[in-house]
Residue frames relative to the residue before (quaternion, step in Angstrom):
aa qw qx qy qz dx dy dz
X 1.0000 0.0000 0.0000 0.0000 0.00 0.00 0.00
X 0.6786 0.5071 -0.3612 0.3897 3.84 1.11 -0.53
X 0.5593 0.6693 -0.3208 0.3692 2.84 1.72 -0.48
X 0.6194 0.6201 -0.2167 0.4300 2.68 1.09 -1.42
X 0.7280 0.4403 -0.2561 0.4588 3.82 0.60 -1.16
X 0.5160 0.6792 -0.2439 0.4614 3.48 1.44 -0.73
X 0.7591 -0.0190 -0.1970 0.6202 3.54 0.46 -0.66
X 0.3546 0.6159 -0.5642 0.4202 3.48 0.13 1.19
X 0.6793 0.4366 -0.2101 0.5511 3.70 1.00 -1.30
X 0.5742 0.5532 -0.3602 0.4842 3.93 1.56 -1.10
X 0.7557 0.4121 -0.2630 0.4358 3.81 0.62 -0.95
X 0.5414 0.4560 -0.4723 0.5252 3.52 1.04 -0.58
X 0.8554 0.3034 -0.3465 0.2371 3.53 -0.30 -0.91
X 0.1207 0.8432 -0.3026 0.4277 3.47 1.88 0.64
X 0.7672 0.5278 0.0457 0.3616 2.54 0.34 -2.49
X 0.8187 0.3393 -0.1158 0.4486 3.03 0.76 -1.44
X 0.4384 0.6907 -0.3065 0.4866 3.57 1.60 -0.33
X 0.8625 0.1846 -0.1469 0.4478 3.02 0.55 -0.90
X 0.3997 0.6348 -0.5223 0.4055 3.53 1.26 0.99
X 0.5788 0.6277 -0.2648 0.4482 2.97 1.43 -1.71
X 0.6631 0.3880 -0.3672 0.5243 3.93 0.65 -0.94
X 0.7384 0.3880 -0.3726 0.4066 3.83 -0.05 -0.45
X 0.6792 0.5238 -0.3832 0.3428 3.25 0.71 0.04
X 0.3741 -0.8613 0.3438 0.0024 3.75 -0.64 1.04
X 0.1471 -0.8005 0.4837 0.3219 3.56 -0.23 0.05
X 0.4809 -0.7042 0.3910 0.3464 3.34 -0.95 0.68
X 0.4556 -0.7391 0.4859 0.1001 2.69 -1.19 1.75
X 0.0908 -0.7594 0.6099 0.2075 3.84 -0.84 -0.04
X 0.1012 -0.8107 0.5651 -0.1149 3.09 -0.98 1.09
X 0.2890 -0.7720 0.5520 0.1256 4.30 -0.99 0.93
X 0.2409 -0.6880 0.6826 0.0511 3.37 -0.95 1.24
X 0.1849 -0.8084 0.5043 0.2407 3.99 -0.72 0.81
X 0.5097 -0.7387 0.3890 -0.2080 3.21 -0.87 1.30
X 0.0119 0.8951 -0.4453 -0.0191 3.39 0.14 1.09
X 0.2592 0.8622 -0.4261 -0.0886 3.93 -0.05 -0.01
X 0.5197 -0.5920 0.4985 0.3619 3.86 -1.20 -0.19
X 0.0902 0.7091 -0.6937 0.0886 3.32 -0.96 1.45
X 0.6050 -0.6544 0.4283 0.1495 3.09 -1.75 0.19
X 0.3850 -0.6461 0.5968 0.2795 3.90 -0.60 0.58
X 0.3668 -0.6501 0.5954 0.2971 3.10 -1.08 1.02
X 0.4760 -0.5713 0.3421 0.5745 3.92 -1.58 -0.16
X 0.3006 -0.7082 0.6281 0.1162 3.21 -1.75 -0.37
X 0.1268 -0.8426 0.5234 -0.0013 3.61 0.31 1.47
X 0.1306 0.8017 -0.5674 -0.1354 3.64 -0.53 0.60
X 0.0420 -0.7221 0.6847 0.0893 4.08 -0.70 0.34
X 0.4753 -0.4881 0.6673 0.3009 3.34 -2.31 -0.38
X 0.5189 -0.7181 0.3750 0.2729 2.83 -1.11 1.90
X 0.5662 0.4759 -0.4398 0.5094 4.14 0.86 0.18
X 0.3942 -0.5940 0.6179 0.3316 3.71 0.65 -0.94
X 0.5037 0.4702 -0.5498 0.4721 3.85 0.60 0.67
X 0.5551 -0.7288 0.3197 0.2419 2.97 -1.06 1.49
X 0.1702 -0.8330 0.5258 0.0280 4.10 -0.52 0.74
X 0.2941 -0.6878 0.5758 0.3299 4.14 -1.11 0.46
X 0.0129 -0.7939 0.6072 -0.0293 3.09 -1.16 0.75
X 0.2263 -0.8110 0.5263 0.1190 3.80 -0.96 0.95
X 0.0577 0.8829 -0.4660 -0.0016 3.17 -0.62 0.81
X 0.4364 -0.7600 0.4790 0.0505 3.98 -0.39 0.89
X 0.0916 -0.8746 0.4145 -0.2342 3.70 -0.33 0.86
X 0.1344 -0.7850 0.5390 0.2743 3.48 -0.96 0.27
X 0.3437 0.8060 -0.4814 -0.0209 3.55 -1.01 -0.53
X 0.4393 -0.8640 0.2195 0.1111 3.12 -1.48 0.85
X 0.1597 -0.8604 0.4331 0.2161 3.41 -0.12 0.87
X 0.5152 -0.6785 0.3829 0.3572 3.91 -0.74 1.51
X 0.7580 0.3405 -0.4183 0.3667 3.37 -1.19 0.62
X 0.5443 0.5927 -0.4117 0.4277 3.92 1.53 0.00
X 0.4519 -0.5856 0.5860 0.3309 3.50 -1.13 0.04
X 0.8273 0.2532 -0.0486 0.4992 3.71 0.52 -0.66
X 0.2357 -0.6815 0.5478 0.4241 3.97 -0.66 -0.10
X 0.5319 -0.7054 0.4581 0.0977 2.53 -1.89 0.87
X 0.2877 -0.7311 0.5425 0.2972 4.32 -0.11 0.65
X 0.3862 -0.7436 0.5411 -0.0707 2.77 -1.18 1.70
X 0.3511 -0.7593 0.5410 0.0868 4.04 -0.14 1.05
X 0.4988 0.7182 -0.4681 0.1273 3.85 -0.79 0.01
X 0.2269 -0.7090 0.6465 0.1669 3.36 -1.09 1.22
X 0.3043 -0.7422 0.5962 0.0308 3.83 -1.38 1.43
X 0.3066 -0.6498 0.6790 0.1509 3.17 -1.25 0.24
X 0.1930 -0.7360 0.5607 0.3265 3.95 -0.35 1.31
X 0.6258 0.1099 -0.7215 -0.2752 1.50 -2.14 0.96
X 0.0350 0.9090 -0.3963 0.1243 3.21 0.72 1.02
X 0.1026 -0.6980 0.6493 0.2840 3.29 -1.43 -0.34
X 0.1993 -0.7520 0.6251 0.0629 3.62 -1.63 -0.10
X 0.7893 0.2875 -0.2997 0.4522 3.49 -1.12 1.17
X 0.0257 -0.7463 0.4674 -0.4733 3.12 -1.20 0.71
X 0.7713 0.2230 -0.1195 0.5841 3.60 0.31 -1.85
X 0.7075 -0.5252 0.4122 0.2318 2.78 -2.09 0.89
X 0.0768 -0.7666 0.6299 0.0982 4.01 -0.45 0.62
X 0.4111 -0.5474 0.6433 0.3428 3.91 -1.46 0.39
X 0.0101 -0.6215 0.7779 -0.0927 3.82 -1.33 1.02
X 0.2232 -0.6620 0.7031 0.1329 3.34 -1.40 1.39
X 0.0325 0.7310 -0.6743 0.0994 3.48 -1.67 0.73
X 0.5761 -0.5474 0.5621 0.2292 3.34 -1.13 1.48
X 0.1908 -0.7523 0.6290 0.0445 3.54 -1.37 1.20
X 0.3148 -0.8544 0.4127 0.0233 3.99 0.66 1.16
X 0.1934 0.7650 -0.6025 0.1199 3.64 0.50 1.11
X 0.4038 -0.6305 0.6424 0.1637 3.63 -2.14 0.06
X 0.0311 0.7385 -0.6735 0.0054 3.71 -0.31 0.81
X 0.3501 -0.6091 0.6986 0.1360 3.29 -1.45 0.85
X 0.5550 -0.5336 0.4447 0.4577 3.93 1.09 -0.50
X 0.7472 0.2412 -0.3306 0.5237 3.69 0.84 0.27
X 0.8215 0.3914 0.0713 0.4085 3.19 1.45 -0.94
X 0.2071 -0.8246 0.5124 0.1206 3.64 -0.17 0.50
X 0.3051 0.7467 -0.5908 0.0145 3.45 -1.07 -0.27
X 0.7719 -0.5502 0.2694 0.1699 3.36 -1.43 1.50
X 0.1211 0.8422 -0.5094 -0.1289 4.08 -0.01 -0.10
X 0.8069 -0.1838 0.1015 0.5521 3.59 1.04 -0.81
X 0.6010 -0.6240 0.4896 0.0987 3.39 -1.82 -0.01
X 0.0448 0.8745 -0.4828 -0.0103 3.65 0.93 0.79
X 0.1682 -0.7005 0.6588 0.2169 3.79 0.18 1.12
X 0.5674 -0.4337 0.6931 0.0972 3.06 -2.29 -0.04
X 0.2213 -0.6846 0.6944 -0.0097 3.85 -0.53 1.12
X 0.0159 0.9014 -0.4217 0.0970 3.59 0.25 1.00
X 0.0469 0.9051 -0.4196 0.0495 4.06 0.90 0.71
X 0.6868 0.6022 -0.3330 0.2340 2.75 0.96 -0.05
X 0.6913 -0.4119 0.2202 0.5513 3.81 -0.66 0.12
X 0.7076 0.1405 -0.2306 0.6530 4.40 -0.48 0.92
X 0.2553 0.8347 -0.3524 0.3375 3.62 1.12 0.38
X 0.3035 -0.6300 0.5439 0.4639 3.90 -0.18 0.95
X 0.8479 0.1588 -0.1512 0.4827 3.81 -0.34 -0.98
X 0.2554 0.5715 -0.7355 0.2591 3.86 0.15 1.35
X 0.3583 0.5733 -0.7284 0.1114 3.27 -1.72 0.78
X 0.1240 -0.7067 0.6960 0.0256 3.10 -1.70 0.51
X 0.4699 -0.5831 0.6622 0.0266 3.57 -1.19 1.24
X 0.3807 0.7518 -0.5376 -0.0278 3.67 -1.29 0.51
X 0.3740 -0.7502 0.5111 0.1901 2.95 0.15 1.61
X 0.0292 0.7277 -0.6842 -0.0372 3.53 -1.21 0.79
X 0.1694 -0.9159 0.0847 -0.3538 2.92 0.91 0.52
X 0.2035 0.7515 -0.6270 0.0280 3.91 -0.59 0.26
X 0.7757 0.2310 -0.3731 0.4535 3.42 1.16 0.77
X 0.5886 -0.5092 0.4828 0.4015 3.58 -1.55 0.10
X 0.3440 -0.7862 0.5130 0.0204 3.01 -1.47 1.70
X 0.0889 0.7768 -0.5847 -0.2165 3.72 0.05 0.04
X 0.2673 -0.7310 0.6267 0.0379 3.49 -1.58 0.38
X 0.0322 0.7453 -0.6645 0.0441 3.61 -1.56 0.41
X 0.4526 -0.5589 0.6936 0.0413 2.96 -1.76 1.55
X 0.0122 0.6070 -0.7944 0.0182 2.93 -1.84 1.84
X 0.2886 -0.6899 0.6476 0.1466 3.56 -0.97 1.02
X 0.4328 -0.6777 0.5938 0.0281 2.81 -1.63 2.03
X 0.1388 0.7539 -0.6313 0.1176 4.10 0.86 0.41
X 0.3150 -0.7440 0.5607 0.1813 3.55 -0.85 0.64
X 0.6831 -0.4417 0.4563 0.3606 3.73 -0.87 0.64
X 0.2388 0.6950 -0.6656 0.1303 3.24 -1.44 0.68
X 0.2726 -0.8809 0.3624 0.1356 3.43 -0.77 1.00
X 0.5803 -0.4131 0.3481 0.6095 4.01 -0.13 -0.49
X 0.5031 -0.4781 0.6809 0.2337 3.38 -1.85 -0.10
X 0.3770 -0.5881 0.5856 0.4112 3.28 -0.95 0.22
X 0.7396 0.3023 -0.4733 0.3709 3.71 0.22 -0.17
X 0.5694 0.5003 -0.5395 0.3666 3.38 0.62 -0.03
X 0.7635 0.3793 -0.2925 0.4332 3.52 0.63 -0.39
X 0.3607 0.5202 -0.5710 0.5228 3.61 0.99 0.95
X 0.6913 0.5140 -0.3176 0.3962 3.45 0.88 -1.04
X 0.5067 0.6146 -0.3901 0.4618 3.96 1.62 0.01
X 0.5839 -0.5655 0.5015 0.2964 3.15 -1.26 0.35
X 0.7393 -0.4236 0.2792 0.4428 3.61 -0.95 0.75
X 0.2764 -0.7373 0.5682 0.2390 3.81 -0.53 0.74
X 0.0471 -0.7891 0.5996 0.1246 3.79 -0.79 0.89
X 0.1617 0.8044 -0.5333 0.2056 3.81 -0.75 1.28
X 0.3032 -0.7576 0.4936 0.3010 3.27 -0.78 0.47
X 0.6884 0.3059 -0.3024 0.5840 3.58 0.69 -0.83
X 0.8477 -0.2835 0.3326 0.3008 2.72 -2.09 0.46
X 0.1610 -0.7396 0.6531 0.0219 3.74 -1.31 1.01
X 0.3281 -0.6949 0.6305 0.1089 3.58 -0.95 1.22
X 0.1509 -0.8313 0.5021 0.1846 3.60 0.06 0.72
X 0.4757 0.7062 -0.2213 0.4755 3.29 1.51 -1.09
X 0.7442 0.1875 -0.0985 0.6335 3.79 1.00 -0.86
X 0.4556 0.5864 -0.6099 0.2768 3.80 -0.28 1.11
X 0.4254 -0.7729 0.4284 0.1951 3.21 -0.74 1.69
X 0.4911 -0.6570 0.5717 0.0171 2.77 -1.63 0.84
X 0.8551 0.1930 0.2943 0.3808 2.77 -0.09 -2.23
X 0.2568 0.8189 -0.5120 0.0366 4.28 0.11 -0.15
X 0.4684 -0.6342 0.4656 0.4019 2.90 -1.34 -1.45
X 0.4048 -0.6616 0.6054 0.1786 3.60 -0.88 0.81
X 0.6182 -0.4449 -0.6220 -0.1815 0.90 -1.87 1.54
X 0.6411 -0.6968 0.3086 0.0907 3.01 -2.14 -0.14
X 0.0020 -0.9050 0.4250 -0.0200 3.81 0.48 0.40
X 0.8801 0.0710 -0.1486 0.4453 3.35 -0.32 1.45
X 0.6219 -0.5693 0.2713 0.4643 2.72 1.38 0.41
X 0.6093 0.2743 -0.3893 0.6340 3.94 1.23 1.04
X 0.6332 -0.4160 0.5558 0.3423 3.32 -1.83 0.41
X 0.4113 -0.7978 0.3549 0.2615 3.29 -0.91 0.94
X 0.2498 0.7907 -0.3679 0.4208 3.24 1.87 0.20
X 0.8111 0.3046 -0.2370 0.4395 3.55 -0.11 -0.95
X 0.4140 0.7558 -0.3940 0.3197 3.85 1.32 0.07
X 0.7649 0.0787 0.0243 0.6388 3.17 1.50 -1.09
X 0.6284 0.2390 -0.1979 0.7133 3.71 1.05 0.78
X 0.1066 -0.7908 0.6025 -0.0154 3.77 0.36 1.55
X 0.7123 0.4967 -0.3536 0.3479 3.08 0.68 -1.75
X 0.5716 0.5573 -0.3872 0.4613 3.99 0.58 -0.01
X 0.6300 0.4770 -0.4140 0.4518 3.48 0.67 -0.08
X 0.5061 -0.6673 0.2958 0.4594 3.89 -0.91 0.71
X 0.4645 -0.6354 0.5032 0.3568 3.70 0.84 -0.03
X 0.6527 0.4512 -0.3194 0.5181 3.95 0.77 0.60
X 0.5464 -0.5829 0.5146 0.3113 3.32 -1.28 0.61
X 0.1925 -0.8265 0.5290 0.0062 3.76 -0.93 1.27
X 0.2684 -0.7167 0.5933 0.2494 3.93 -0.76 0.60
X 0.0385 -0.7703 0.6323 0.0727 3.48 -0.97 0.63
X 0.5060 -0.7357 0.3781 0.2446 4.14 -0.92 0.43
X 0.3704 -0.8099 0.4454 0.0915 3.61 -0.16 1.81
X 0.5948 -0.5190 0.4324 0.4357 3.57 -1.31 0.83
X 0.5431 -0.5042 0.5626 0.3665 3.77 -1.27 -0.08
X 0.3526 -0.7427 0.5642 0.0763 3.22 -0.72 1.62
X 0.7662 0.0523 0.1416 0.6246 3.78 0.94 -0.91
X 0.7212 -0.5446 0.3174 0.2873 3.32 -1.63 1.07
X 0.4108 0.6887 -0.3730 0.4667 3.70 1.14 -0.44
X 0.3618 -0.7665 0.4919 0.1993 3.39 -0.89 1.33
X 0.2766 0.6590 -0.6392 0.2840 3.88 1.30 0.55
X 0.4825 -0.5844 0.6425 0.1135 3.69 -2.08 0.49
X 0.1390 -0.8434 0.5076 0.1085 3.72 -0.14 0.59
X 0.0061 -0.9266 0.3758 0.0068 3.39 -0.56 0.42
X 0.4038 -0.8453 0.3009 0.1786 3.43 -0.48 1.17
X 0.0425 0.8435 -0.4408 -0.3039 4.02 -0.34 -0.01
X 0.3040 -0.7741 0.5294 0.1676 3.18 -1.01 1.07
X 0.3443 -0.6805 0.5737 0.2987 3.65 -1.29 0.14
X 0.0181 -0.8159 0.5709 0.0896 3.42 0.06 0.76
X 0.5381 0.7018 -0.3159 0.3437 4.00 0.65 0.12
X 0.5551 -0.6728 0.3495 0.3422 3.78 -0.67 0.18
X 0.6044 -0.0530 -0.7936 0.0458 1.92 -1.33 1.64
X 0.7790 0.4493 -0.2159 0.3804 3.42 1.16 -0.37
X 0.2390 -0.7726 0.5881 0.0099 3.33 -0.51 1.01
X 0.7487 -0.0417 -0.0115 0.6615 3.84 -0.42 0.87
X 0.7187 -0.4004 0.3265 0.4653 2.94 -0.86 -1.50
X 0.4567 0.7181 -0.3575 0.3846 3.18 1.50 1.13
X 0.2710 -0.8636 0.3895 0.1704 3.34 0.00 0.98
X 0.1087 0.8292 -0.5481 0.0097 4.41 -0.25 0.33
X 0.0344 -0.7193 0.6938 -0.0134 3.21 -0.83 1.03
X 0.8605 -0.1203 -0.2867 0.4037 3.34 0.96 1.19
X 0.6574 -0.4346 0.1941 0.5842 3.96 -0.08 0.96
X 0.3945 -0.7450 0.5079 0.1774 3.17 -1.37 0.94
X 0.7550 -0.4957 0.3011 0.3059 3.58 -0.33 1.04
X 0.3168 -0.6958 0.5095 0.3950 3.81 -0.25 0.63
X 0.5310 0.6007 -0.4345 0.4104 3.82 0.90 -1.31
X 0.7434 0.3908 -0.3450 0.4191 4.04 0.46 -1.54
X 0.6105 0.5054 -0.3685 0.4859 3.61 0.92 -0.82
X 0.6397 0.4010 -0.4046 0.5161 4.49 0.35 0.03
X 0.7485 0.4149 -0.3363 0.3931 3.51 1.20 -0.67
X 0.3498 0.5586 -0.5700 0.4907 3.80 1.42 0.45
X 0.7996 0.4496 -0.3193 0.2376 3.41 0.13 -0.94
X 0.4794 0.6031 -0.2715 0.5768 3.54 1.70 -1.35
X 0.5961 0.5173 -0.3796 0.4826 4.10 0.62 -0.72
X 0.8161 0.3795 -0.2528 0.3550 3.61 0.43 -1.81
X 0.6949 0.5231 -0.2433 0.4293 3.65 1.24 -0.66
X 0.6224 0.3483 -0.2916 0.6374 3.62 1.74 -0.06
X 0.7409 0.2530 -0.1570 0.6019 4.09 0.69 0.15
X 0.0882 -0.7134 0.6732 0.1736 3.93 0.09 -1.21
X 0.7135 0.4259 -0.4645 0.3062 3.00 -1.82 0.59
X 0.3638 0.7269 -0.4387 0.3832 3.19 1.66 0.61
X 0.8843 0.0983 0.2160 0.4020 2.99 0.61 -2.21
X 0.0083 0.8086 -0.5875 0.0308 3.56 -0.62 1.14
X 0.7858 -0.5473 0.2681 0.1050 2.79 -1.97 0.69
X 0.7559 -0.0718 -0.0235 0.6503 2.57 1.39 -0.94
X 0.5482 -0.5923 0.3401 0.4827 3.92 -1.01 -0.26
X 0.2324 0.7585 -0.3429 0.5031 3.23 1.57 0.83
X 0.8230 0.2460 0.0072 0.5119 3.36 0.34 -1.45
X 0.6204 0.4902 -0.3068 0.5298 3.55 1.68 0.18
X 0.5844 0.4184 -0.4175 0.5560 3.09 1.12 -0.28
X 0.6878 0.5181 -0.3765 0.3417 3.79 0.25 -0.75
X 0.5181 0.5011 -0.4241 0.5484 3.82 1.60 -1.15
X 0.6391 0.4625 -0.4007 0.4660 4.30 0.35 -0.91
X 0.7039 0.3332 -0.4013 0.4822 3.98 0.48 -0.42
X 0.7520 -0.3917 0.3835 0.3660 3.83 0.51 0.27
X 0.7028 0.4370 -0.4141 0.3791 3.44 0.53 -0.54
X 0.5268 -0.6628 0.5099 0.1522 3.89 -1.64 1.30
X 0.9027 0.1046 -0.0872 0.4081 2.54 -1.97 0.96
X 0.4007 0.5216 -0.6014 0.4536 3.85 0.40 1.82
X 0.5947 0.4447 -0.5799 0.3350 3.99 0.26 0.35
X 0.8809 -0.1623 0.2284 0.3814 3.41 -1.47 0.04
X 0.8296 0.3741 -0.1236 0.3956 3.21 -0.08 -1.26
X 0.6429 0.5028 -0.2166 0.5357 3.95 1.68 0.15
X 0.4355 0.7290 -0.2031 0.4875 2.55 1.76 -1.01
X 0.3316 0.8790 -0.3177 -0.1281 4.16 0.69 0.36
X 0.2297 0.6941 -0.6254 0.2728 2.98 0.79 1.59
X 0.7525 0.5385 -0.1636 0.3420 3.00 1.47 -1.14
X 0.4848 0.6551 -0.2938 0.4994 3.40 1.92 -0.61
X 0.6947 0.5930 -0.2317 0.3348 3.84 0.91 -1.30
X 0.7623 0.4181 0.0641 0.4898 3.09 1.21 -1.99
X 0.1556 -0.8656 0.4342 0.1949 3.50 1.64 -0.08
X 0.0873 0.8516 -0.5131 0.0625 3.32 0.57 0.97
X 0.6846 0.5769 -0.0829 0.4378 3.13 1.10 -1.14
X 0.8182 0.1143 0.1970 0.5279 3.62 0.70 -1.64
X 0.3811 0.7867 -0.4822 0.0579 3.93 -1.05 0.24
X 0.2350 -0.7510 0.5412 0.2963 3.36 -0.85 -0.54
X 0.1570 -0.7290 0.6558 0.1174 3.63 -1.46 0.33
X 0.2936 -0.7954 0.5255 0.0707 3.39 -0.85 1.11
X 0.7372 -0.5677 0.1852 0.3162 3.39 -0.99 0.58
X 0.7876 0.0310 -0.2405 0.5664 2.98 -1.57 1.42
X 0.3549 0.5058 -0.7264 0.3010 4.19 0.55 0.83
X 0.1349 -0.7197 0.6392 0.2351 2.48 -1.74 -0.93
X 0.2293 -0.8488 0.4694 0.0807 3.77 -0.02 1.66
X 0.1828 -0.7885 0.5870 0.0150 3.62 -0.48 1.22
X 0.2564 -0.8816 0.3788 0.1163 3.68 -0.50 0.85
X 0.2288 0.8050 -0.4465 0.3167 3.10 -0.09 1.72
X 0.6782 0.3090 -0.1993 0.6363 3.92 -0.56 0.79
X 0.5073 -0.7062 0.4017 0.2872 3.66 0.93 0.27
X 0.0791 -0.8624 0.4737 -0.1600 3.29 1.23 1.86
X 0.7018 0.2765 0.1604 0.6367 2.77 1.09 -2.08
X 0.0277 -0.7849 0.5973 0.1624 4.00 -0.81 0.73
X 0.0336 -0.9279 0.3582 -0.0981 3.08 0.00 1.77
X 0.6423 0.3595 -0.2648 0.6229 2.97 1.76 0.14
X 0.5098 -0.7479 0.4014 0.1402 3.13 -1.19 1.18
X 0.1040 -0.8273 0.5519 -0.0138 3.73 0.94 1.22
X 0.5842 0.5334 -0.4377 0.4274 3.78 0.75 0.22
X 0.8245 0.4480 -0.2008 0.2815 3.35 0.98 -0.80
X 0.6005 -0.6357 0.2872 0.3909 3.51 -0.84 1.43
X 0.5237 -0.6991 0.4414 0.2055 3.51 -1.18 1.38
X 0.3388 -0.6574 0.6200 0.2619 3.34 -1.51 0.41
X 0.3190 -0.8004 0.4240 0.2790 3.57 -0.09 0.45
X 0.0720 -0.8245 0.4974 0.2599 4.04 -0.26 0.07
């Protein structure tokens, strides 16, 4: 019988040895990854408004190339640029247990360099200081229905379009629209949109806001014809000499409307440091884009794979 129990304990612990060796930790591993995003815009004028030459350099892609191609042009302000669709490589970040795989994140590529998603250069030529601003061209996108089961209880009195609760837009905002559609309506979805309100009260209800995103009225902004690129740089010159103009998201606009300080752009000091958003270039400089001077590619927006 000892025998018996003897090489019983010898085979069990066999057995179990050699689970312990086949078993793996999950490994993570990066597949590189090419795809088609978008350049946000980029409005540049003279800080007087007397007209001025400026050169400015660029990537973008034309469909049937392997690479993008750097674009060369000399502007007259006021102008704007970007917009077009550019190729940006980014690390795809998966987990594999050894039978299985599964997706975890997106590591874009900061790319500065010449055919570069975010190459551009700026050369005032010039005898005056230029200032500039970045409108991001993110494209609408709404909830899932399961992601919004996954919301707390929605508390409203009128009617809720579930079918239309934003997600996704563009940045930044002013008045309660993306400042995109100020001067490029026809890009807005033309439809009234729900977006998600700070908590008014300890109650675990969801509050919710509707916006008009459609012509003529955007937020609470009203256009019966495109708003001027010059008036659109002078929201921004306003928020970066005063604030409370512009926010990031409709997040931080709803919170500046409940009272709470110092949430618009220009407090915001990631955004104040890195001038992602706003700046100026003075005469005969010349502002190369690099360290995320200028966010000129839209890393929010859903890829095009190639």
């Amino acid at each position: 019988m000892k025998t018996y129990f003897k090489r019983l304990f010898i085979f069990t612990a066999i057995i179990f040895s050699f689970q312990v060796d086949c078993i793996k930790e999950d490994e993570v591993y990066t597949e590189h990854k090419r795809a088609l995003l978008q350049h946000n815009y980029l409005i540049v004028n003279t800080i007087d408004g007397s007209p001025a030459e400026v050169e400015v350099s660029y990537s973008t892609y034309i469909a049937g190339n392997k690479e993008n191609t750097v674009i060369t042009e000399r502007k007259t302000t006021p102008f704007v640029i970007g917009g077009e669709k550019v190729m940006a490589k980014y690390d795809s970040i998966y987990e594999s247990n050894g039978r299985d795989r599964w997706h975890l994140y997106n590591q874009p590529y900061y790319d500065y360099q010449p055919k570069g998603s975010d190459y551009l250069v700026i050369k005032n030529t010039s005898t005056t200081t230029l200032e500039y601003a970045v409108v991001g061209t993110q494209k609408v996108r709404y909830y899932a229905l399961p992601e919004l089961n996954r919301k707390p209880l929605i508390s409203r009195k009128e009617p809720v379009d579930i079918n239309k609760m934003l997600k996704d837009y563009p940045s930044p905002i002013y008045k309660g629209t993306p400042v995109l559609y100020l001067f490029k309506p026809e890009l807005a979805p033309q439809t009234d949109v729900f977006t998600f309100w700070e908590s008014l009260s300890s109650d675990d209800n969801t509050r919710i806001s509707k916006i008009p995103l459609k012509t003529p009225t955007f937020g609470s902004v009203t256009l019966n014809a495109p708003m001027p690129i010059t008036d659109v740089l002078a929201l921004y010159k306003e928020e970066f000499e005063k604030g409370n103009t512009l926010f990031d998201s409709y997040s931080t606009y709803y919170s500046h409307l409940l009272g709470e300080p110092n949430r618009s752009l220009k407090t915001l000091n990631w955004y104040v440091s890195d001038g992602l958003w706003y700046g100026k270039l003075s005469a005969g400089q010349e502002l190369i884009n690099k360290e995320g001077k200028i966010n000129f590619t839209n890393l929010n927006s859903k890829p095009n794979r190639l």
